[in-house]
FIKOL-588992 format. One line per 8 residues: their letters; for each residue x, y, z of N, C-alpha, C. Coordinates in Angstrom, 1 decimal. Layout:
N
A = X Y Z X Y Z X Y Z; ...
END
This chain:
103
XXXXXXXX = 66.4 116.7 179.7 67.4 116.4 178.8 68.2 117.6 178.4; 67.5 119.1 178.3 68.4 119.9 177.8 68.9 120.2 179.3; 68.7 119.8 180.3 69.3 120.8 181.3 70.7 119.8 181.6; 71.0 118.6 181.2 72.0 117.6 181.3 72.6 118.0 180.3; 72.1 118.4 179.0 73.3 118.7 177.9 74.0 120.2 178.5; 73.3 121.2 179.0 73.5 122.7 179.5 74.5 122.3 180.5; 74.4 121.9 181.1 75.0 121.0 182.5 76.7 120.6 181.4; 76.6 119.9 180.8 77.9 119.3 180.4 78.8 120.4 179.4
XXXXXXXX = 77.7 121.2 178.5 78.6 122.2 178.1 79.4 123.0 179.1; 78.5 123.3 179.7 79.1 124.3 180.9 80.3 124.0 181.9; 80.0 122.3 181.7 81.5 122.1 182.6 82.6 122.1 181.5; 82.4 121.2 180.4 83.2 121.5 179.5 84.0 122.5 179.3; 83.5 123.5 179.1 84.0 125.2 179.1 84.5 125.8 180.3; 84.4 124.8 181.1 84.8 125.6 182.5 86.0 125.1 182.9; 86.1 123.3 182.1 87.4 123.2 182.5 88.4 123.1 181.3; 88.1 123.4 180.1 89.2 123.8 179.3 89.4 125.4 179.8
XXXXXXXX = 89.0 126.1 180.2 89.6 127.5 180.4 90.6 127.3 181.5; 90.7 126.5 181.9 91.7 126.2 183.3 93.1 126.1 182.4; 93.6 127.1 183.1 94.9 126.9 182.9 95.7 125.4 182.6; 96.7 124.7 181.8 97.4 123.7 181.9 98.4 123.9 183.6; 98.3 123.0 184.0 99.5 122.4 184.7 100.4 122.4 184.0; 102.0 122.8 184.5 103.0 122.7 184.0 104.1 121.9 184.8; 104.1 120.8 183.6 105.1 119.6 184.3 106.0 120.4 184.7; 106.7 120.0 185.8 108.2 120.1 186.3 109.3 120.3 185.8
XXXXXXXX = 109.2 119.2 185.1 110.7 118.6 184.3 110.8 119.5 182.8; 109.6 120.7 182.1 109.8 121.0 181.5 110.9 122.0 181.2; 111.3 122.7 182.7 112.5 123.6 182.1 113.5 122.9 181.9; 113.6 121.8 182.5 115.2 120.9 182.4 115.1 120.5 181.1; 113.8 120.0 180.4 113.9 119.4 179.2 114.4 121.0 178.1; 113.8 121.6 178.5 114.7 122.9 177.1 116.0 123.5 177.4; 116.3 123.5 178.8 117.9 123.7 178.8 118.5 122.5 178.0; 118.1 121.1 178.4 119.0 120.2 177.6 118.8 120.2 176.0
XXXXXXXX = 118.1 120.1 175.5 117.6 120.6 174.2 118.5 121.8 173.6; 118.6 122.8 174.4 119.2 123.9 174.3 120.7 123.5 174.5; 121.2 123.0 174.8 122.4 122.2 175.5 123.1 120.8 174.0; 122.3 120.7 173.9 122.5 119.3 172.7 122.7 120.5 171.3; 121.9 121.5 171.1 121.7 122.0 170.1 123.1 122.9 169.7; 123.6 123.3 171.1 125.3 124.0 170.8 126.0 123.2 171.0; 125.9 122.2 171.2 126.6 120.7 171.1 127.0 120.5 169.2; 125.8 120.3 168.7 125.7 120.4 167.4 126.0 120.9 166.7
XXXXXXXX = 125.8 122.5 166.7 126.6 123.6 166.2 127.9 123.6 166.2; 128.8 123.4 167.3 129.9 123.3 167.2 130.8 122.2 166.3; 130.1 120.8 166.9 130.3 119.9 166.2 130.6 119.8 164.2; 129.4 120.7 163.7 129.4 121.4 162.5 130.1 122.0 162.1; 130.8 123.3 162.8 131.5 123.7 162.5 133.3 123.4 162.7; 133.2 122.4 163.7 134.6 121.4 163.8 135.0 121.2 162.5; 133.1 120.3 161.9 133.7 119.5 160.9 133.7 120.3 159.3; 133.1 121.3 159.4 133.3 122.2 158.1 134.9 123.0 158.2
XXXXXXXX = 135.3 123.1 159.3 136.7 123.8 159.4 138.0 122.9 159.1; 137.8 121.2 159.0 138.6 120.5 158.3 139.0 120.7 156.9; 137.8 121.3 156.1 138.1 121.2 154.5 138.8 121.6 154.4; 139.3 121.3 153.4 140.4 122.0 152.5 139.9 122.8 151.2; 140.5 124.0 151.5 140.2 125.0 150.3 140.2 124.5 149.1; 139.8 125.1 147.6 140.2 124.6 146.7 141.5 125.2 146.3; 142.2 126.0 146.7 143.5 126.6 146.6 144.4 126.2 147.4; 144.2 125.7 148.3 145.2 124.9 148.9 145.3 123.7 148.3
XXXXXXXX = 144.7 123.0 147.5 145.0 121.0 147.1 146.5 121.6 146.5; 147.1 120.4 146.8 148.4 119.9 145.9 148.3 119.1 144.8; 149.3 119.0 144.0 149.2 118.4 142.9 148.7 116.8 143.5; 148.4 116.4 142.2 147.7 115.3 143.0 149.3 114.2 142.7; 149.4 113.2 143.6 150.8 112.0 143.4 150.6 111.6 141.6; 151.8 111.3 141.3 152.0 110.6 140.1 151.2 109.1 140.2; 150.8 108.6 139.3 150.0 107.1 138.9 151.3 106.5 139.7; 150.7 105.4 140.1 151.4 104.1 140.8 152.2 103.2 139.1
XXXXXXXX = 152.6 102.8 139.5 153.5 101.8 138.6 152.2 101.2 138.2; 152.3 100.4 137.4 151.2 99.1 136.5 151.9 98.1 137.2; 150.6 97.0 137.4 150.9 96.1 137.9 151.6 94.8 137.0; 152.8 93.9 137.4 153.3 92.9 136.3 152.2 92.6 135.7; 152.4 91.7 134.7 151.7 90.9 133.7 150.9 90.1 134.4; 150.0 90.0 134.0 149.1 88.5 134.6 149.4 87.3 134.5; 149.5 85.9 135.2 150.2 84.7 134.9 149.3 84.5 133.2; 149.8 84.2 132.6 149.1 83.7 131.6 148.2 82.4 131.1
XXXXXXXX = 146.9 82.4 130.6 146.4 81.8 130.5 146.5 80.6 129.6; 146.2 79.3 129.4 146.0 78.2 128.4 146.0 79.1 127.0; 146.8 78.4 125.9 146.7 79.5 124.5 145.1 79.0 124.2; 144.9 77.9 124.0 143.7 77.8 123.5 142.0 77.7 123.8; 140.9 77.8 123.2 139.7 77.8 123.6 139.2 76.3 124.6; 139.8 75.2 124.1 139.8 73.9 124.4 140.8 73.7 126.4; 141.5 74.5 126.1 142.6 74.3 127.2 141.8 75.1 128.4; 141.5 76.7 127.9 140.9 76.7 129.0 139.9 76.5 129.5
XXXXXXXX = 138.5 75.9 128.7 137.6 75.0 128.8 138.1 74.0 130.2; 138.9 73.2 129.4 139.3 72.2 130.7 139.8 72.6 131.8; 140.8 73.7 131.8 140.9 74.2 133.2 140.3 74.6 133.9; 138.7 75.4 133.3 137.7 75.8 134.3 137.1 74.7 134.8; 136.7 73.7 134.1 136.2 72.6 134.5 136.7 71.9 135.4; 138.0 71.9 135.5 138.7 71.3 137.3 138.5 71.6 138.1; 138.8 73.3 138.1 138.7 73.8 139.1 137.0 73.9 139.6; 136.1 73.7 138.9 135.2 73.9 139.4 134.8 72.6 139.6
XXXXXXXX = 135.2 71.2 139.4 134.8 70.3 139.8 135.4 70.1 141.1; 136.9 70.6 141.5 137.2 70.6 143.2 136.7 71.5 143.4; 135.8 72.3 143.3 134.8 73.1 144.5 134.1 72.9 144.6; 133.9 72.1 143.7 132.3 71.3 143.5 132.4 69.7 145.0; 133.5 69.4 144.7 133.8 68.1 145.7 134.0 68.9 146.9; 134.8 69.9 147.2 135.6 70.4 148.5 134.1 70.6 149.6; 132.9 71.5 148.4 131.9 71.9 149.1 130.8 70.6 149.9; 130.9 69.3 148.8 129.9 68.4 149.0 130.4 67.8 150.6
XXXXXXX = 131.9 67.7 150.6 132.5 67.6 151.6 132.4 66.0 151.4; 132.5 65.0 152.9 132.6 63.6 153.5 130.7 63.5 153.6; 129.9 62.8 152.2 129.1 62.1 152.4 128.8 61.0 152.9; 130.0 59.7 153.6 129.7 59.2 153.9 128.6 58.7 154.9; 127.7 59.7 155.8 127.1 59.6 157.4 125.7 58.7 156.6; 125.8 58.6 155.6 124.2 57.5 154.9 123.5 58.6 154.1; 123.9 59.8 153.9 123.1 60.4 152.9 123.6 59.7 151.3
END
């Protein structure tokens, strides 16, 4: 038994000291890597060179005009009570649609 455990350390150790194999495709993979990464960089600096200073902004535009008046509503609490009530009774019908198929 110890000469099968002696046995298995020893290969053990014999073959992790072996060098790795070195895929192929690893140099191509760090050129492109390398390749995407000044891709990037640039990219970055495209878009940091858009800003605008804070000494360059312009005044900012004058406010827009206000918009007209709003149509005006029912004067009373009762009026417009019943106007929401229409309108929400035809959306209420528009949505149920043509029940007649037997439901």
């Amino acid at each position: 038994m110890a000469g099968a455990a002696g046995t298995a350390v020893a290969l053990y150790r014999k073959l992790r000291r072996q060098a790795p194999v070195e895929d192929p495709r690893v140099e191509e993979l760090r050129q492109r890597l390398e390749e995407s990464r000044t891709v990037a960089e640039e990219q970055h600096e495209e878009a940091a060179s858009q800003e605008v200073p804070v000494d360059a902004v312009t005044e900012p535009s004058p406010e827009p005009e206000p918009s007209p008046e709003p149509e005006p509503e029912p004067a009373g609490v009762e009026d417009r009570r019943r106007a929401l009530h229409e309108r929400a009774r035809a959306a209420a019908e528009e949505m149920r649609g043509d029940r007649s198929d037997g439901e």
